[in-house]
C-alpha positions in Angstrom: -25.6 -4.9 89.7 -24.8 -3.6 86.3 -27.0 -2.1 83.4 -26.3 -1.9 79.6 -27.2 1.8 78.5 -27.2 3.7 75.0 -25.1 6.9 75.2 -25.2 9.7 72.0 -25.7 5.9 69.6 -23.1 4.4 71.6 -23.5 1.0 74.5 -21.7 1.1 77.5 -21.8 -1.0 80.4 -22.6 1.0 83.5 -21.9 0.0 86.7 -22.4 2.1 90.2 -19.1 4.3 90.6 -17.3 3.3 87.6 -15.7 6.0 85.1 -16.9 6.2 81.9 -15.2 7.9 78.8 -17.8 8.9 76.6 -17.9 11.7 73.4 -17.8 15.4 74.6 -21.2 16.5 76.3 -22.2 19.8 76.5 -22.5 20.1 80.6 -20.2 21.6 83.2 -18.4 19.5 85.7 -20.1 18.5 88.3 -23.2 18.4 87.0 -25.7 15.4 87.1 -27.7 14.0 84.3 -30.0 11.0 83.6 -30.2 8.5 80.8 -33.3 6.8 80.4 -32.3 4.2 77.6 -31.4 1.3 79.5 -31.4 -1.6 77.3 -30.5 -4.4 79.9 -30.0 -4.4 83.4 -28.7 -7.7 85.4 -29.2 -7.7 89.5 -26.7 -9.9 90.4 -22.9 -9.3 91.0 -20.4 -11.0 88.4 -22.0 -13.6 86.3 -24.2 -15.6 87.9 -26.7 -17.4 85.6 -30.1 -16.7 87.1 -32.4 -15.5 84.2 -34.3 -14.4 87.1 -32.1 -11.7 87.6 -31.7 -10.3 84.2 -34.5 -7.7 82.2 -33.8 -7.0 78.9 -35.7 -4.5 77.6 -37.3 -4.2 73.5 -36.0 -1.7 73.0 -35.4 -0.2 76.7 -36.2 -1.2 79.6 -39.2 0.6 81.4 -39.2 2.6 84.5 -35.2 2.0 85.0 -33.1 5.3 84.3 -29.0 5.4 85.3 -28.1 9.0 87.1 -24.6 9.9 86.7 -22.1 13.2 87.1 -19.5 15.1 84.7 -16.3 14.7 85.8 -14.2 16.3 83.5 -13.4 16.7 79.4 -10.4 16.0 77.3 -9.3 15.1 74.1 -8.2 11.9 73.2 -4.5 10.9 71.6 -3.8 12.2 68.3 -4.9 9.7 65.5 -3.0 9.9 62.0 -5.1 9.5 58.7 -3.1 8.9 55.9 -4.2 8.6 52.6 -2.3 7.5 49.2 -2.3 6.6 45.6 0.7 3.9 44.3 2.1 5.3 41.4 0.4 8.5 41.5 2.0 11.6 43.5 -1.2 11.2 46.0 -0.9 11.8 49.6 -3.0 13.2 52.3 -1.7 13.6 55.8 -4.3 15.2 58.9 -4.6 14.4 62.4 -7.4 14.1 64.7 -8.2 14.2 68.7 -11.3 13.0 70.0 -13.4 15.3 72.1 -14.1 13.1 75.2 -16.4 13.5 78.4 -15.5 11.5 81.5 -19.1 10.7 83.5 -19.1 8.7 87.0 -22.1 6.6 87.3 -24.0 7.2 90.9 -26.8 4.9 90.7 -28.9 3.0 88.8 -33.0 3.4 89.8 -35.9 1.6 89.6 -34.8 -1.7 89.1 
């Protein structure tokens, strides 16, 4: 069973016990939280095509919230942004790290 779930504007694909890298949350390991926009959830394993088994939601689906827990934060591998002109003395050099939040899925209710 798997459910597709908007995180802080982002879709992930949230499975029971998988880790997921997600932008920096303010919580403290260990702790739980909810998400309650569930936009599809499927209730079969792999891809079986029973339409049966799949509720998509407009937008969300109702009643069917995924729990997870914070594992840990990091920051992400510098990135380089360069920025020139041809011909015309311009450059621009800065670096960036992404503020990340890894989350474990627990379970995923009301399905």
């Amino acid at each position: 069973m798997y459910a597709l779930m908007e995180f802080k504007g982002k879709q992930y694909k949230a499975e029971k016990g998988a880790l997921l890298k997600v932008d920096r949350i303010d919580a403290e390991p260990g702790s739980s939280l909810s998400v309650d926009s569930v936009l599809m959830v499927s209730r079969t394993e792999g891809g079986a095509s029973d339409p049966s088994a799949v509720s998509v939601g407009a937008p969300y689906v109702e009643g069917v919230s995924v729990s997870a827990t914070v594992e840990s934060h990091g920051r992400d591998k510098k990135i380089i942004v360069f920025k020139y002109l041809p011909k015309k003395d311009y450059r621009r050099k800065k670096g960036h790290r992404q503020q990340y939040s890894l989350i474990r899925i627990g379970d995923i209710t009301g399905v």
